[in-house]
MIDOSE-1310 file (N, C-alpha, C; in nm, 2 decimals, decimal comma, always signed):
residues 281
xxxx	-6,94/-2,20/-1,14/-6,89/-2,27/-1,02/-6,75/-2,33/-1,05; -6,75/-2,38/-1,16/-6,58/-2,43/-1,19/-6,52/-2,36/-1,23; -6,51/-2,23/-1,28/-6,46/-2,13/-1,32/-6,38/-2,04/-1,16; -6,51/-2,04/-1,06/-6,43/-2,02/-0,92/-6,38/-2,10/-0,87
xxxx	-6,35/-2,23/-0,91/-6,31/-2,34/-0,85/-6,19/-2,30/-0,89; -6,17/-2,29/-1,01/-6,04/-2,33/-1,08/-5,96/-2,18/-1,06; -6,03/-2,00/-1,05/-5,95/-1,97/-1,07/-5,88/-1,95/-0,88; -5,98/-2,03/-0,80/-5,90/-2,05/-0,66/-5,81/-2,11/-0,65
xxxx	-5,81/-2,22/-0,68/-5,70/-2,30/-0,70/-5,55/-2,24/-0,74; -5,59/-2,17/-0,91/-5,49/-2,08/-0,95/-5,41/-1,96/-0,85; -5,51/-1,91/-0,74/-5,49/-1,82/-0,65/-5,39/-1,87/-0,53; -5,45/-1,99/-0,52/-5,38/-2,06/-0,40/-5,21/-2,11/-0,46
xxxx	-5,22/-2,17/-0,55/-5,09/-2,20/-0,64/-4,98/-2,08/-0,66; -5,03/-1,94/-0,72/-4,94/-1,85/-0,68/-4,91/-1,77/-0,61; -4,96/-1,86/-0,51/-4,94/-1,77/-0,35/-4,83/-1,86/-0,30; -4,86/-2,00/-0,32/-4,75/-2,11/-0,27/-4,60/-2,06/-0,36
xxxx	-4,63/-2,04/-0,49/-4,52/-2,02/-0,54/-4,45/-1,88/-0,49; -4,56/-1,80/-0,44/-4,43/-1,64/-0,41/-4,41/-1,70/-0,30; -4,44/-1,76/-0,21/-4,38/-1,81/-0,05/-4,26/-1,88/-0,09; -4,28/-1,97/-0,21/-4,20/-2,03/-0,19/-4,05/-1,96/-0,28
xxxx	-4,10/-1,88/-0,35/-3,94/-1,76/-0,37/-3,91/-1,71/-0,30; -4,01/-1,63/-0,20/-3,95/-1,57/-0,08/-3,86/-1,67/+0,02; -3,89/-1,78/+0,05/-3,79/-1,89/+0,10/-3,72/-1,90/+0,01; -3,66/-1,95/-0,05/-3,55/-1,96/-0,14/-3,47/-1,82/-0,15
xxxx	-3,52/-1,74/-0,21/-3,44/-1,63/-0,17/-3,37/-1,57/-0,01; -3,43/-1,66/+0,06/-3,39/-1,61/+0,21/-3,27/-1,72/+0,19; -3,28/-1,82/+0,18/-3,25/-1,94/+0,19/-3,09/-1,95/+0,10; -3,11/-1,84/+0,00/-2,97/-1,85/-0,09/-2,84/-1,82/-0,06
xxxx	-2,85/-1,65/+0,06/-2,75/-1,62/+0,05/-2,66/-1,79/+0,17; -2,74/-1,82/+0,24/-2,66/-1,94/+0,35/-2,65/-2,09/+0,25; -2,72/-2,09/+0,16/-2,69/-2,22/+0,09/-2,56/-2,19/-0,02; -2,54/-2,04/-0,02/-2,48/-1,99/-0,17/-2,34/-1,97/-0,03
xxxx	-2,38/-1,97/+0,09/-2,24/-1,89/+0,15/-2,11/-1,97/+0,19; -2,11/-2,10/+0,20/-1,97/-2,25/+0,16/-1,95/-2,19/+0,04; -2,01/-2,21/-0,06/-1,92/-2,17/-0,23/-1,87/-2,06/-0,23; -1,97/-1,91/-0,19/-1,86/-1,78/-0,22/-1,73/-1,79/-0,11
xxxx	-1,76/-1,82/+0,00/-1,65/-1,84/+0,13/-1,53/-1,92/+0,01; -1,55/-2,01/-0,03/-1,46/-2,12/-0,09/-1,39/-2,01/-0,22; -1,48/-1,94/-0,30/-1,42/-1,86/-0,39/-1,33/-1,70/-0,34; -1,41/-1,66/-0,25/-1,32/-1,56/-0,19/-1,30/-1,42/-0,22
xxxx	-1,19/-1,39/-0,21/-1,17/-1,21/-0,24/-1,15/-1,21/-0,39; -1,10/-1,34/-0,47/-1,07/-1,28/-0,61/-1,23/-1,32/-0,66; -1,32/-1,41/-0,61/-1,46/-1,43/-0,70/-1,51/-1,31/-0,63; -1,48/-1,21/-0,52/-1,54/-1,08/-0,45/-1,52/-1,00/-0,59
xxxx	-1,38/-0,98/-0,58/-1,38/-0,87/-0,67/-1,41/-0,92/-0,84; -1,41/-0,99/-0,88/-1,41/-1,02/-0,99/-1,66/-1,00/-1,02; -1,70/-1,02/-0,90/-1,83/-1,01/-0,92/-1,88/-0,88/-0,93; -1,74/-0,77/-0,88/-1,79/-0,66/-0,78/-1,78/-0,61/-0,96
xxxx	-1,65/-0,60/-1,00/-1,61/-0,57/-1,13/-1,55/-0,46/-1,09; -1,43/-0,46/-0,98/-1,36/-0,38/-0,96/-1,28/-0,43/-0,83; -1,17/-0,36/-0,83/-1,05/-0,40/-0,75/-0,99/-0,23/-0,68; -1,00/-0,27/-0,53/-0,99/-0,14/-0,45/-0,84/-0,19/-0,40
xxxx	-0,77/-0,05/-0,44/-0,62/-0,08/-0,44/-0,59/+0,04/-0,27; -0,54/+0,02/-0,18/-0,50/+0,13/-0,12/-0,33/+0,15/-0,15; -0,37/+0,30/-0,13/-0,24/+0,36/-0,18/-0,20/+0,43/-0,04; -0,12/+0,55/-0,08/-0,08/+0,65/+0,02/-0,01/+0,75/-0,09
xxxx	-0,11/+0,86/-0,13/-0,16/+0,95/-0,27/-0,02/+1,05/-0,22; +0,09/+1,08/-0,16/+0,21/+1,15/-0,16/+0,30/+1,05/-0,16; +0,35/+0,95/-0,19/+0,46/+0,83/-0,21/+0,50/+0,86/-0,34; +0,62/+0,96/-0,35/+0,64/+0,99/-0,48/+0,69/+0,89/-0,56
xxxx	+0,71/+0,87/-0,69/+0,78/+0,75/-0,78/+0,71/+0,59/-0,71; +0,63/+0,64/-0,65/+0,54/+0,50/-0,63/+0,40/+0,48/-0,63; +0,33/+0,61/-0,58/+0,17/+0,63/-0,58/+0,11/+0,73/-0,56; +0,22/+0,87/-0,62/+0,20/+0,96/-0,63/+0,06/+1,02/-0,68
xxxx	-0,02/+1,10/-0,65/-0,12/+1,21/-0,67/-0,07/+1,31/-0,73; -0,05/+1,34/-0,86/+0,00/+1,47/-0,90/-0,12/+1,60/-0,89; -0,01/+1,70/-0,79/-0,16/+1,79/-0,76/-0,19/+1,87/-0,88; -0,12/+1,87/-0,99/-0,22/+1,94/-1,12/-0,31/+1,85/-1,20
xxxx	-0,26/+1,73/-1,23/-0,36/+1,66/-1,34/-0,41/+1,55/-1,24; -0,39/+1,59/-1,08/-0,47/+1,44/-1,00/-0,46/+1,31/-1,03; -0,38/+1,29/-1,09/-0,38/+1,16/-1,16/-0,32/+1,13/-1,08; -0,31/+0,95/-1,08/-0,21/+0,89/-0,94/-0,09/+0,78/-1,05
xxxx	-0,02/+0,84/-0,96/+0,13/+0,79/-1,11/+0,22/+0,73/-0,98; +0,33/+0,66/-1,09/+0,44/+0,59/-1,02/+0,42/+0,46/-1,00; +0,55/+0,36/-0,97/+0,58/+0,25/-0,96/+0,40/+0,14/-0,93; +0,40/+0,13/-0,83/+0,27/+0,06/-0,78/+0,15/+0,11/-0,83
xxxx	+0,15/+0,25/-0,87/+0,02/+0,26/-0,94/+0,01/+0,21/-1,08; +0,10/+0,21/-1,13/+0,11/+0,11/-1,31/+0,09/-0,01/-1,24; +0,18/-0,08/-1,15/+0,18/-0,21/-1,15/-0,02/-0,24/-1,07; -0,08/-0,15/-1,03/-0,24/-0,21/-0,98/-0,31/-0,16/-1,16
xxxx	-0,26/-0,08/-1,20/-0,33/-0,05/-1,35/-0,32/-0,24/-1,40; -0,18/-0,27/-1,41/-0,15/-0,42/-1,48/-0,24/-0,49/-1,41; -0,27/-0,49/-1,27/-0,36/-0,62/-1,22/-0,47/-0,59/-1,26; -0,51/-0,47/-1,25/-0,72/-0,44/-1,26/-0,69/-0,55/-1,43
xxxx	-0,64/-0,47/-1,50/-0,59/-0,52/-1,65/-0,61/-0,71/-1,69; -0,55/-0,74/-1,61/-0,53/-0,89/-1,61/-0,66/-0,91/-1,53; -0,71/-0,93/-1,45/-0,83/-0,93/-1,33/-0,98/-0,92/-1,41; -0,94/-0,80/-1,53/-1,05/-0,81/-1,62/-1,15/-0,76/-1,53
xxxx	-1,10/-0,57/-1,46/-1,21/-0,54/-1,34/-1,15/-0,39/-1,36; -1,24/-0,29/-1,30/-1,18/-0,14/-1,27/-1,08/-0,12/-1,19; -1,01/-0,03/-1,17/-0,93/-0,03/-1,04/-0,96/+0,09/-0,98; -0,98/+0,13/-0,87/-1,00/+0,23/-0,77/-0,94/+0,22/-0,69
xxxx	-0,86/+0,31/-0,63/-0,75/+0,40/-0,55/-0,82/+0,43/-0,46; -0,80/+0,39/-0,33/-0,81/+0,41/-0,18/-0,73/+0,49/-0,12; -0,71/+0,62/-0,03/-0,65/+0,69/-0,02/-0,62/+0,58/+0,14; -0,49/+0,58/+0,16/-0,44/+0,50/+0,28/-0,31/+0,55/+0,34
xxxx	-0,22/+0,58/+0,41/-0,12/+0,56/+0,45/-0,06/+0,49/+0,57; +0,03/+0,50/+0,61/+0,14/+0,40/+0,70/+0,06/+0,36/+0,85; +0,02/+0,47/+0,85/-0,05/+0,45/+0,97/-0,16/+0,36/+1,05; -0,24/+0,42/+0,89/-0,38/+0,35/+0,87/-0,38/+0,23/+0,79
xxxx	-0,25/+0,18/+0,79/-0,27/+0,06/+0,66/-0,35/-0,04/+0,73; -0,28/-0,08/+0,84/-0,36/-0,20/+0,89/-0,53/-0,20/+0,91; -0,55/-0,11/+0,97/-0,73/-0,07/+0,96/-0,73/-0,10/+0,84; -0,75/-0,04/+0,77/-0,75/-0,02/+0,62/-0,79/-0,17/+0,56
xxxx	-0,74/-0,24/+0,54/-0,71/-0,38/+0,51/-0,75/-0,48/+0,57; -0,72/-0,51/+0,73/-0,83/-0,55/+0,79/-1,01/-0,48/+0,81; -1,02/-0,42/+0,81/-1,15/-0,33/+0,75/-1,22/-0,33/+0,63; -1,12/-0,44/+0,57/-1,23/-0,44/+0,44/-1,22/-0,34/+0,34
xxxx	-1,13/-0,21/+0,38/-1,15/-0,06/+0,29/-1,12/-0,07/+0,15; -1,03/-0,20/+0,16/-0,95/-0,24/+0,02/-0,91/-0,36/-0,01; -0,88/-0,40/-0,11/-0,89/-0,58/-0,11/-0,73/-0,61/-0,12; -0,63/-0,48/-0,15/-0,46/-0,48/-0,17/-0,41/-0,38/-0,14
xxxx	-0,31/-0,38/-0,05/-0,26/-0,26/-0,06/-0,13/-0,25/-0,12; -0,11/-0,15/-0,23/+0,04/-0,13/-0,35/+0,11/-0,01/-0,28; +0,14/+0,03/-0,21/+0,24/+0,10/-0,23/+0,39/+0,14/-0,13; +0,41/-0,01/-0,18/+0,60/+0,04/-0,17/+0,60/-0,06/+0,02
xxxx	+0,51/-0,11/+0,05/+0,53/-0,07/+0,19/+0,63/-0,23/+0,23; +0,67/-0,14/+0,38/+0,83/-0,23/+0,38/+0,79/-0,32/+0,50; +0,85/-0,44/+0,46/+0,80/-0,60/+0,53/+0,87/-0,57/+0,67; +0,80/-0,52/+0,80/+0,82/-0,55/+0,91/+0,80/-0,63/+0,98
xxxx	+0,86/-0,68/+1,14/+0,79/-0,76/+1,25/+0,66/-0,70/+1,29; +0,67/-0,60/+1,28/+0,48/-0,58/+1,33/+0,37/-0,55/+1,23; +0,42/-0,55/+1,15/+0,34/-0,56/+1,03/+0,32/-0,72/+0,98; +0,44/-0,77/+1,01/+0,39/-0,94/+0,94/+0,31/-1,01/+1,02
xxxx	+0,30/-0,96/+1,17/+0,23/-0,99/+1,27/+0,09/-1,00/+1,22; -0,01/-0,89/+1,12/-0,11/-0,85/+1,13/-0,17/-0,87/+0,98; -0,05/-0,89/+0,94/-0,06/-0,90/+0,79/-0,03/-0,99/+0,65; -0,06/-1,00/+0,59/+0,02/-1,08/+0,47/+0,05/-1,04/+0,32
xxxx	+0,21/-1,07/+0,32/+0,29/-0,99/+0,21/+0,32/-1,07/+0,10; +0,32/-1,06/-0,05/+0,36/-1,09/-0,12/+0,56/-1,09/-0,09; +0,54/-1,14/-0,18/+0,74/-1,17/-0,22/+0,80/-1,05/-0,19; +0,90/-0,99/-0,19/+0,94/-0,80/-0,27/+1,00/-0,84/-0,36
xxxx	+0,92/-0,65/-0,43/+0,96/-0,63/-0,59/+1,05/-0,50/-0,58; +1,04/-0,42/-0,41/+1,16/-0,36/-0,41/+1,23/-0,36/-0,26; +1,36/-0,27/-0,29/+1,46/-0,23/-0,16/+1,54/-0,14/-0,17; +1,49/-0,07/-0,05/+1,57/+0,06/-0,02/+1,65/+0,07/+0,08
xxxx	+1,72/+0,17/+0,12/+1,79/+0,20/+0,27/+1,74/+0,31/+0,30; +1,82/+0,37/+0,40/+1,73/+0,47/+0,46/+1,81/+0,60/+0,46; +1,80/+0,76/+0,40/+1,84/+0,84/+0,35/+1,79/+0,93/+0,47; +1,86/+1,05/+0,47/+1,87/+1,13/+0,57/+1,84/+1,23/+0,45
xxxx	+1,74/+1,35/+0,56/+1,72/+1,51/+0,44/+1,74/+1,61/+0,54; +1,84/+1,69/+0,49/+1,89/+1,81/+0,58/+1,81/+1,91/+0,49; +1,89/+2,11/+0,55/+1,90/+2,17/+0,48/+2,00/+2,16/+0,38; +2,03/+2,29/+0,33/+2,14/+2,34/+0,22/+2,20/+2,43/+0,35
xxxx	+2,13/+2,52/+0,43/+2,16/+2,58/+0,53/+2,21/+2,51/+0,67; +2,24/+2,39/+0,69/+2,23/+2,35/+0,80/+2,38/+2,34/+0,79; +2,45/+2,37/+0,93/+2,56/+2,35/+0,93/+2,61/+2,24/+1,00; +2,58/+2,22/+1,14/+2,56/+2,10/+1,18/+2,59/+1,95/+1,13
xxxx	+2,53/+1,94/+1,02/+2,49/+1,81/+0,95/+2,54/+1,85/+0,81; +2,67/+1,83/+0,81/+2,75/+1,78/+0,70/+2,82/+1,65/+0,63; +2,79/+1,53/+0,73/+2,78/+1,43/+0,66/+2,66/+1,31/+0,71; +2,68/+1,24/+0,69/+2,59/+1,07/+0,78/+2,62/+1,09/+0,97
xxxx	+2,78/+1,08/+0,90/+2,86/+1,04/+1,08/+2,81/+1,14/+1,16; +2,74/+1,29/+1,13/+2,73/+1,40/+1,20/+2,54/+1,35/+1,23; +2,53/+1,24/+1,23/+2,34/+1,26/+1,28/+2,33/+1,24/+1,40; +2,37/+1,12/+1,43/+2,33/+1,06/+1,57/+2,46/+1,15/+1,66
xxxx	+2,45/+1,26/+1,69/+2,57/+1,37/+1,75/+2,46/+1,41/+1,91; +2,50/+1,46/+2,03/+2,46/+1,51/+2,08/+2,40/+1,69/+2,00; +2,27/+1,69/+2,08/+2,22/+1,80/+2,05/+2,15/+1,85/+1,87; +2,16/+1,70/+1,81/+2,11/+1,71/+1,71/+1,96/+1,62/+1,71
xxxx	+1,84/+1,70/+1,63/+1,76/+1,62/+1,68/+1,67/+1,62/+1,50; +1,62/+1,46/+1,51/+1,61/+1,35/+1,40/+1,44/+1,34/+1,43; +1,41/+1,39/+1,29/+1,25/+1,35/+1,26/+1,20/+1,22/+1,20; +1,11/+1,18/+1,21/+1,08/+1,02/+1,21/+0,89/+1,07/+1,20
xxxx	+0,84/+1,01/+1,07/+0,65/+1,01/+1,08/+0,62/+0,87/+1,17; +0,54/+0,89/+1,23/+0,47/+0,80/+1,31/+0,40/+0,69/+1,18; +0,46/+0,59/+1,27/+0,39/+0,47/+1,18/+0,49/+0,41/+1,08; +0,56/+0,50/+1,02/+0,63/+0,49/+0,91/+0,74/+0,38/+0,99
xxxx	+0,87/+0,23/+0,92/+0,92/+0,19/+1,00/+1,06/+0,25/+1,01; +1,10/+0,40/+0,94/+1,22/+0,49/+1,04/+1,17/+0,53/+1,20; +1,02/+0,49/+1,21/+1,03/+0,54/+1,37/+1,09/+0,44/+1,45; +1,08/+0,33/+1,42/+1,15/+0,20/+1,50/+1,27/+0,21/+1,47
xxxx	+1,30/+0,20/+1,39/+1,47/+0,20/+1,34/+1,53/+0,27/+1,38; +1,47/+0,38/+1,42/+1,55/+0,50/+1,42/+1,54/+0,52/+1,62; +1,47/+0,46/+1,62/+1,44/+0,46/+1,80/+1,53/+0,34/+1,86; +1,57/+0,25/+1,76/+1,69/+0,11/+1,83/+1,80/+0,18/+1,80
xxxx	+1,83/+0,28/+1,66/+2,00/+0,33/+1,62/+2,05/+0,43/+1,73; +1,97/+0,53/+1,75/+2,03/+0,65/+1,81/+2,04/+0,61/+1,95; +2,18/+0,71/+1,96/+2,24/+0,67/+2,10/+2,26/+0,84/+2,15; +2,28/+0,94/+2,07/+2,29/+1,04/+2,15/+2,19/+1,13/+2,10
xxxx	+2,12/+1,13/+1,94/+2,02/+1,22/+1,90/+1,94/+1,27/+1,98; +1,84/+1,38/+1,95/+1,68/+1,34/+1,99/+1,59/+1,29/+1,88; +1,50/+1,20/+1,92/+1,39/+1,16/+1,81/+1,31/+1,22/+1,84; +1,27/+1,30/+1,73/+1,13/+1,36/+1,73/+1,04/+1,29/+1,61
xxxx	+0,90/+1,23/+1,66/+0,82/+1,17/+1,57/+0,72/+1,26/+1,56; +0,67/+1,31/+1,44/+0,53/+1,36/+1,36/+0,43/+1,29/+1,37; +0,33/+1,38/+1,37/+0,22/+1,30/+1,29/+0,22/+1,22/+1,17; +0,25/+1,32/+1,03/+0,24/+1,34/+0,96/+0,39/+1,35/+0,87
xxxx	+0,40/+1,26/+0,73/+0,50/+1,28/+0,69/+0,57/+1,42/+0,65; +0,44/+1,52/+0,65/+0,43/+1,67/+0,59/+0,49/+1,73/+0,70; +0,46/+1,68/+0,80/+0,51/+1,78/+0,96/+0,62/+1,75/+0,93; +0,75/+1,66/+0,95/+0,87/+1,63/+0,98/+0,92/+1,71/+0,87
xxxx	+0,85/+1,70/+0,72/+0,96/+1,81/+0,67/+0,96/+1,97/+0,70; +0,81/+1,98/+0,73/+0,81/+2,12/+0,80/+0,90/+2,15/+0,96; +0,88/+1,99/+1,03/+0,98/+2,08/+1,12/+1,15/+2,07/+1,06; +1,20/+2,01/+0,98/+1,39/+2,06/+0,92/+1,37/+2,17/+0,87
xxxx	+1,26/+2,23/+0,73/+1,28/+2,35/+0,69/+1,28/+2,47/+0,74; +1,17/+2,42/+0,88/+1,18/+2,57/+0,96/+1,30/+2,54/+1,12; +1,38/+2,46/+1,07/+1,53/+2,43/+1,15/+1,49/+2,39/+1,30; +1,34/+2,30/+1,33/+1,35/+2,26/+1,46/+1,41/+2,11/+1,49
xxxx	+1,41/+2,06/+1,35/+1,49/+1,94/+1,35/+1,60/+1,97/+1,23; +1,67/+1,88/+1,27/+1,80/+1,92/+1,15/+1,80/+1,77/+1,05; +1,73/+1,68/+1,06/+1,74/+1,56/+0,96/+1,58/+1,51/+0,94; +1,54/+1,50/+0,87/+1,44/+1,36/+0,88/+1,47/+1,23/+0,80
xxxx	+1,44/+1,10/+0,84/+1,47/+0,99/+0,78/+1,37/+0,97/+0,69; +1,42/+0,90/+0,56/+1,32/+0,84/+0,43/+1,37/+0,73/+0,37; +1,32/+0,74/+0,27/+1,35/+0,63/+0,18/+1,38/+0,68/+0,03; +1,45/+0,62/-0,06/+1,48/+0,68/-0,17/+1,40/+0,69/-0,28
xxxx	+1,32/+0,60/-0,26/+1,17/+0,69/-0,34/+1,15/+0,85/-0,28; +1,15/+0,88/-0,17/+1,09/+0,97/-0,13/+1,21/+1,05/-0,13; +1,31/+1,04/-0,09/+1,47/+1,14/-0,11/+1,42/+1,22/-0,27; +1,39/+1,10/-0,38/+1,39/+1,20/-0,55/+1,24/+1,27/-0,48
xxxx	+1,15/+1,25/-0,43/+1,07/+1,35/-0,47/+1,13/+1,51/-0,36; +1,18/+1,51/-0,28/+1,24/+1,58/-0,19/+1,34/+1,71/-0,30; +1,43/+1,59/-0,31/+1,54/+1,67/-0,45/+1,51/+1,76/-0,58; +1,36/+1,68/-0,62/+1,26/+1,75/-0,73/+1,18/+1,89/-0,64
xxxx	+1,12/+1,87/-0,57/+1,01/+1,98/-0,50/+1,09/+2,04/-0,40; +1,15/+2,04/-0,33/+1,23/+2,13/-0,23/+1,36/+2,20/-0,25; +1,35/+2,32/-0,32/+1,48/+2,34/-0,32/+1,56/+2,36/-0,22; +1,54/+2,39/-0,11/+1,59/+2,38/+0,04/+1,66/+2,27/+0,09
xxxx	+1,64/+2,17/+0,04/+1,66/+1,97/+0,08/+1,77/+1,97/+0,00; +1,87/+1,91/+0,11/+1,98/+1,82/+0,10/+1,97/+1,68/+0,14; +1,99/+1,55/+0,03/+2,02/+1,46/+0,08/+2,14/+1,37/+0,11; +2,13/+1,29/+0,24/+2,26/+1,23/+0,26/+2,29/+1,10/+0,24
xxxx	+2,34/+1,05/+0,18/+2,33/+0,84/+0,17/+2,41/+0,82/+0,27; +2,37/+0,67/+0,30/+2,49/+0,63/+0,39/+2,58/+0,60/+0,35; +2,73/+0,60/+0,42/+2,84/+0,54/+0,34/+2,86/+0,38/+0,32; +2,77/+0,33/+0,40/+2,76/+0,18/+0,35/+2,63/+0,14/+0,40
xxxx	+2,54/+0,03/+0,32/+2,41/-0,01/+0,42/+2,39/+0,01/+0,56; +2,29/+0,09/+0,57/+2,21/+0,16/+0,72/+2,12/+0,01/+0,73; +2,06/+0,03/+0,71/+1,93/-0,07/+0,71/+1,87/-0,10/+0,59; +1,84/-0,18/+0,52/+1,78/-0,26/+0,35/+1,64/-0,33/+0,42
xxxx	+1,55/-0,22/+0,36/+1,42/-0,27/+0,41/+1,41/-0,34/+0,25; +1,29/-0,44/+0,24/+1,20/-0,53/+0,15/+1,08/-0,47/+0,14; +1,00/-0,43/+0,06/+0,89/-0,33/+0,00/+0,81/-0,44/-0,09; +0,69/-0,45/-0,02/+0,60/-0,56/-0,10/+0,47/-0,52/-0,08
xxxx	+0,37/-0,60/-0,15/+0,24/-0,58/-0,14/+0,15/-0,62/-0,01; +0,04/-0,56/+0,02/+0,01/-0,66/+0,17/-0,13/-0,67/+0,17; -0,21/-0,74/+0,23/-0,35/-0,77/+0,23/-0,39/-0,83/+0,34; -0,49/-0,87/+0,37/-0,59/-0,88/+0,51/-0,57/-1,08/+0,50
xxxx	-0,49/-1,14/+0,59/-0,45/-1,28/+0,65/-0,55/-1,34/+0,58; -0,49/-1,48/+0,52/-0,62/-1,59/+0,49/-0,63/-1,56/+0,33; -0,73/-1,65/+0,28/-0,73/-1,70/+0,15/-0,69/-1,69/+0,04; -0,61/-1,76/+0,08/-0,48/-1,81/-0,02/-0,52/-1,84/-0,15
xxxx	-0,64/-1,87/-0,21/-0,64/-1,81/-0,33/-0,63/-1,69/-0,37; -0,64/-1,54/-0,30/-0,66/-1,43/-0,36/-0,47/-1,40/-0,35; -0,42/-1,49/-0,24/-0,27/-1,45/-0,22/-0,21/-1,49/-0,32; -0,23/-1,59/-0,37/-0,17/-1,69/-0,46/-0,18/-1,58/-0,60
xxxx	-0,30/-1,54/-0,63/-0,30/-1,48/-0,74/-0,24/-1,33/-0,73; -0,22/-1,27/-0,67/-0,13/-1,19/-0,60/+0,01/-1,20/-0,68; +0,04/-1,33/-0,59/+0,21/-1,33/-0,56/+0,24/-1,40/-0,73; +0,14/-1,44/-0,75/+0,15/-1,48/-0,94/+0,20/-1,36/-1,05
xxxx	+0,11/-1,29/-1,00/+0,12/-1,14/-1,05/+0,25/-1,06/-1,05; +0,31/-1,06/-0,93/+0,43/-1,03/-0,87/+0,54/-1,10/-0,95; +0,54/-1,22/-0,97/+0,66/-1,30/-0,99/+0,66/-1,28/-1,16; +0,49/-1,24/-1,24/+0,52/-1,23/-1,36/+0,56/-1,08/-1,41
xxxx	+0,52/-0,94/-1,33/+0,57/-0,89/-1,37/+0,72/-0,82/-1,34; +0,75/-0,95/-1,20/+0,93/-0,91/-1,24/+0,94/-0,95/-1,35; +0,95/-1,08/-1,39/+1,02/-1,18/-1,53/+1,02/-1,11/-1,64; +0,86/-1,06/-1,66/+0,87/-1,01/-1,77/+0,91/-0,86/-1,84
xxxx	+0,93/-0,80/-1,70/+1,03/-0,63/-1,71/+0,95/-0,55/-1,70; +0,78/-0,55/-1,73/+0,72/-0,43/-1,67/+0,71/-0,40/-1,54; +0,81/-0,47/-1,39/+0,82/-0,38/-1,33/+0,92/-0,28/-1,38; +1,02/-0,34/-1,38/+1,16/-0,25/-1,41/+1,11/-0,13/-1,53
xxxx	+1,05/-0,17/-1,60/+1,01/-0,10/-1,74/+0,95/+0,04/-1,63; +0,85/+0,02/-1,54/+0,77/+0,10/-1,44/+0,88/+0,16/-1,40; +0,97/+0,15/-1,33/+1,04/+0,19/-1,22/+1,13/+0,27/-1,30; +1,20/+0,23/-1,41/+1,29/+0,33/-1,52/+1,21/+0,45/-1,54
xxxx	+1,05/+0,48/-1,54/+1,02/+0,55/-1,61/+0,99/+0,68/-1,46; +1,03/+0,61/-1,37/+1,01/+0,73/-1,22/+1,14/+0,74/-1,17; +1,27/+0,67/-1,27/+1,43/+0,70/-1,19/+1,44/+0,57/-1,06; +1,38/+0,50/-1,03/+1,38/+0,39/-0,93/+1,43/+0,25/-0,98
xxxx	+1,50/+0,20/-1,10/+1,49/+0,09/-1,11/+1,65/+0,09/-1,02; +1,73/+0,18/-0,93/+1,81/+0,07/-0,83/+1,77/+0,09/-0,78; +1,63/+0,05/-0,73/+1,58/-0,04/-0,62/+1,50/-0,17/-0,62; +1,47/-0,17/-0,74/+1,46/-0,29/-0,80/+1,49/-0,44/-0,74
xxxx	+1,39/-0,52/-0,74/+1,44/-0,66/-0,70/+1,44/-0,73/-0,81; +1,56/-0,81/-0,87/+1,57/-0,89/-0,95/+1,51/-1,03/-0,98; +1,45/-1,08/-1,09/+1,34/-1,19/-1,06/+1,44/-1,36/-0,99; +1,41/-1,43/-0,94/+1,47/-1,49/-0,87/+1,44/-1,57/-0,98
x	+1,59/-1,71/-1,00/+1,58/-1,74/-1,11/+1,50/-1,89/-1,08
């Protein structure tokens, strides 16, 4: 009789106790969710034990995909190797580009996005940027064949017509400059050079990251500088609005590897360091 007493009792006891883990466990993630909220995207990634970088895998000298060894090289891809590094996490490469950045980042797809991308009004609108660590202007790519377009002053000409990828910000820029071109926008950064090579546009606009990869892989590409500042966009890191600790450690990042030259060290080793932003003193 005491033996059923006792091992009831015992029965009853760890039944109260699994109810009462199953409540607590229900109960954790909303008692646990003020602290993680308070800790944020760097206690996110730092629990996840990895840090999702988006890129845009054709940004040559900045976040380039090399299509033999697939590796992703250049400027911003060293500099997310340094942060996983410091972060004390993996890094994984998000495939992203200009278009899709914003989804991207507000969606959660990625916790930063590195590459190269240049601080606009509609972009600051939606977004938030570290400092810049570079600056470029904006470079024109003809043929070798093109006759037309033998200098800068010959772009914006009647009857010459100017490629621009969607999304990218030469399509704005280039939609306030011209007064007599045509603007033709792409889909795709791939399309605009397919349409100059096969002569249905005679320029497309870039940037000088992308002019050296043009100069390296196309022997057909001619490029044109301007003869004095076009436009000097600011190229910085960007991420999804709000918690300013994950910004903070970000823009920490930024400021230490201007100082201490493994940007520029990065950028010497893809031909980019004049674009370089020098550390503010």
């Amino acid at each position: 009789m005491l033996h059923s007493l006792l091992a009831a009792t015992r029965s009853r006891a760890t039944a109260r106790c699994r109810l009462l883990a199953a409540v607590a466990a229900c109960l954790l993630p909303i008692l646990a969710g003020p602290a993680a909220a308070q800790g944020g995207r760097l206690v996110e990634v730092q629990n996840r034990g990895e840090v999702r970088v988006c890129i845009w895998p054709d940004y040559y000298g900045i976040s380039f995909r090399n299509p033999k060894t697939r590796q992703v090289v250049g400027v911003d891809a060293d500099m997310a190797r340094e942060l996983a590094k410091e972060l004390g996490v993996r890094l994984r490469f998000v495939d992203s580009s200009f278009a899709t950045l914003s989804d991207d980042l507000l969606g959660n797809r990625c916790d930063l996005a590195m590459f190269a991308i240049a601080v606009t009004p509609a972009r600051n609108a939606v977004l938030r940027f570290t400092h810049p660590h570079l600056r470029s202007d904006i470079y024109a790519i003809t043929t070798r064949a093109n006759r037309r377009i033998k200098s800068w002053s010959d772009i914006d000409t009647a009857g010459v017509v100017v490629a621009v990828a969607k999304g990218t910000l030469h399509e704005n820029i280039m939609r306030e400059r011209l007064r007599h071109a045509t603007l033709l926008v792409t889909t795709t950064p791939h399309e605009r050079e397919q349409e100059v090579e096969a002569g249905r546009a005679d320029v497309f606009m870039t940037d000088f990251p992308y002019s050296r990869r043009m100069l390296e892989f196309a022997d057909w590409a001619r490029v044109l500088a301007p003869p004095a500042p076009y436009h000097l966009s600011d190229y910085a890191y960007a991420m999804k609005p709000g918690d300013d600790r994950w910004y903070a450690r970000i823009e920490r990042f930024v400021a230490d590897v201007q100082r201490d030259g493994r940007l520029l060290g990065a950028a010497r080793r893809y031909g980019l360091d004049p674009i370089v932003i020098a550390p503010s003193r």
